[in-house]
C-alpha positions in Angstrom: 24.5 -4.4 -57.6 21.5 -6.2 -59.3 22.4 -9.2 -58.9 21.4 -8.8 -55.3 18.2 -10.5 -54.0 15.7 -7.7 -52.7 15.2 -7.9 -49.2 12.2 -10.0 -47.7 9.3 -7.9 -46.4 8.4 -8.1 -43.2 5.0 -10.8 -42.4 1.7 -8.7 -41.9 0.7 -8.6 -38.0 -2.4 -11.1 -37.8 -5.3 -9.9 -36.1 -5.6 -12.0 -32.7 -9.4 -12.7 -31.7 -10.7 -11.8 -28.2 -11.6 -14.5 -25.6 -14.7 -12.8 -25.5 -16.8 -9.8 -26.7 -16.1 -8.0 -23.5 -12.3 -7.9 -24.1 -12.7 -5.7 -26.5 -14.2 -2.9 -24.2 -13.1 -1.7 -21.2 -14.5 -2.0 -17.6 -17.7 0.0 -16.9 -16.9 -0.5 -13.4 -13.7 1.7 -12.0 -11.3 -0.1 -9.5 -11.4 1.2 -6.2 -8.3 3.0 -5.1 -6.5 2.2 -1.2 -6.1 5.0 0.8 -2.9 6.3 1.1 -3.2 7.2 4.6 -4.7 3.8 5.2 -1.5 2.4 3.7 0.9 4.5 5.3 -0.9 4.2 8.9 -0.4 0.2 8.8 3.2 1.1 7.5 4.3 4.0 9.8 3.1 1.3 12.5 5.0 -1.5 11.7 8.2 0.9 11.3 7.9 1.8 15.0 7.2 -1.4 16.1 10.5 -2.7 14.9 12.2 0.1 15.7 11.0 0.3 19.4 13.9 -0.4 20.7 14.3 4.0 20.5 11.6 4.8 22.7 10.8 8.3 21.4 10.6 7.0 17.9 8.5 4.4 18.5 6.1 7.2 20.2 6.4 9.4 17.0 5.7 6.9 14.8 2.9 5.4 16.7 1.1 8.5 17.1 1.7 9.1 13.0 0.3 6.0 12.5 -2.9 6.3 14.8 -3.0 10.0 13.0 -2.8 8.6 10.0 -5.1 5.6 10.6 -8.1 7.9 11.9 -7.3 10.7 9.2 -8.5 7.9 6.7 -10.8 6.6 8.1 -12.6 9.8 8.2 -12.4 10.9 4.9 -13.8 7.2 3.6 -15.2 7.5 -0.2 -16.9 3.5 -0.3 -13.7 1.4 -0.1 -14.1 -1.2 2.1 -10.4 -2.2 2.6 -9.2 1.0 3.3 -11.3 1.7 6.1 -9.8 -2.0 7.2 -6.6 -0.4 6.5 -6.9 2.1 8.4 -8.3 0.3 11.6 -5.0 -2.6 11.6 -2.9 0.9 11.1 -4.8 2.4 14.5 -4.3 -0.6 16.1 -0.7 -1.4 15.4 0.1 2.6 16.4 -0.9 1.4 19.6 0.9 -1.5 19.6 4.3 0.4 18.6 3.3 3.1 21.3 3.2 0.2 23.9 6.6 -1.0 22.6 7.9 1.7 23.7 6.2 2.1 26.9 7.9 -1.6 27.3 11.6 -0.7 26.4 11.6 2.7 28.5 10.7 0.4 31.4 12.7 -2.2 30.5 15.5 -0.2 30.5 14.7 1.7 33.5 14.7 -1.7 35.4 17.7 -3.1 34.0 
């Protein structure tokens, strides 16, 4: 058994430098956060858009996603692109509840 070499031992990590001095601390600043709501207004919206094709759901999701779009809006907190958010998630509510304004009279025609 001694006639074995010992085992190599493992290199020491080396100590990488920073780019810069403010690498090594972290942000003062805080990311701003989306709004959920914001988020799930545009979402919700685009959902009943595509599925307009069922009148009544492209009404329920359209009015979830114009509830959703002025619920954020409201409770605003200083981000910029939520409040954006939230005003393309109004606005494509409306869209999805005239896509399904469209197919009920599509259908009714045809």
């Amino acid at each position: 058994m001694s006639d074995l070499p010992a085992a190599p031992e493992a290199p020491e990590p080396v100590p990488v430098a920073a780019a810069s001095p403010l690498d090594e601390h972290p942000s003062p600043v805080a990311p701003r956060r989306l709004s959920g709501r914001a988020l799930g207004s545009v979402a919700i919206g685009l959902l009943g858009i595509v599925l307009s094709f069922v009148p009544i759901l492209a009404w329920l999701l359209g009015a979830l996603a114009i509830s959703f779009g002025f619920q954020a809006r409201r409770s605003w907190r200083g981000a910029r692109r939520s409040v954006v958010l939230a005003t393309i998630g109004i606005v494509i509510g409306f869209l999805a509840l005239a896509a399904g304004v469209l197919m009920v009279s599509i259908n009714a025609s045809g």
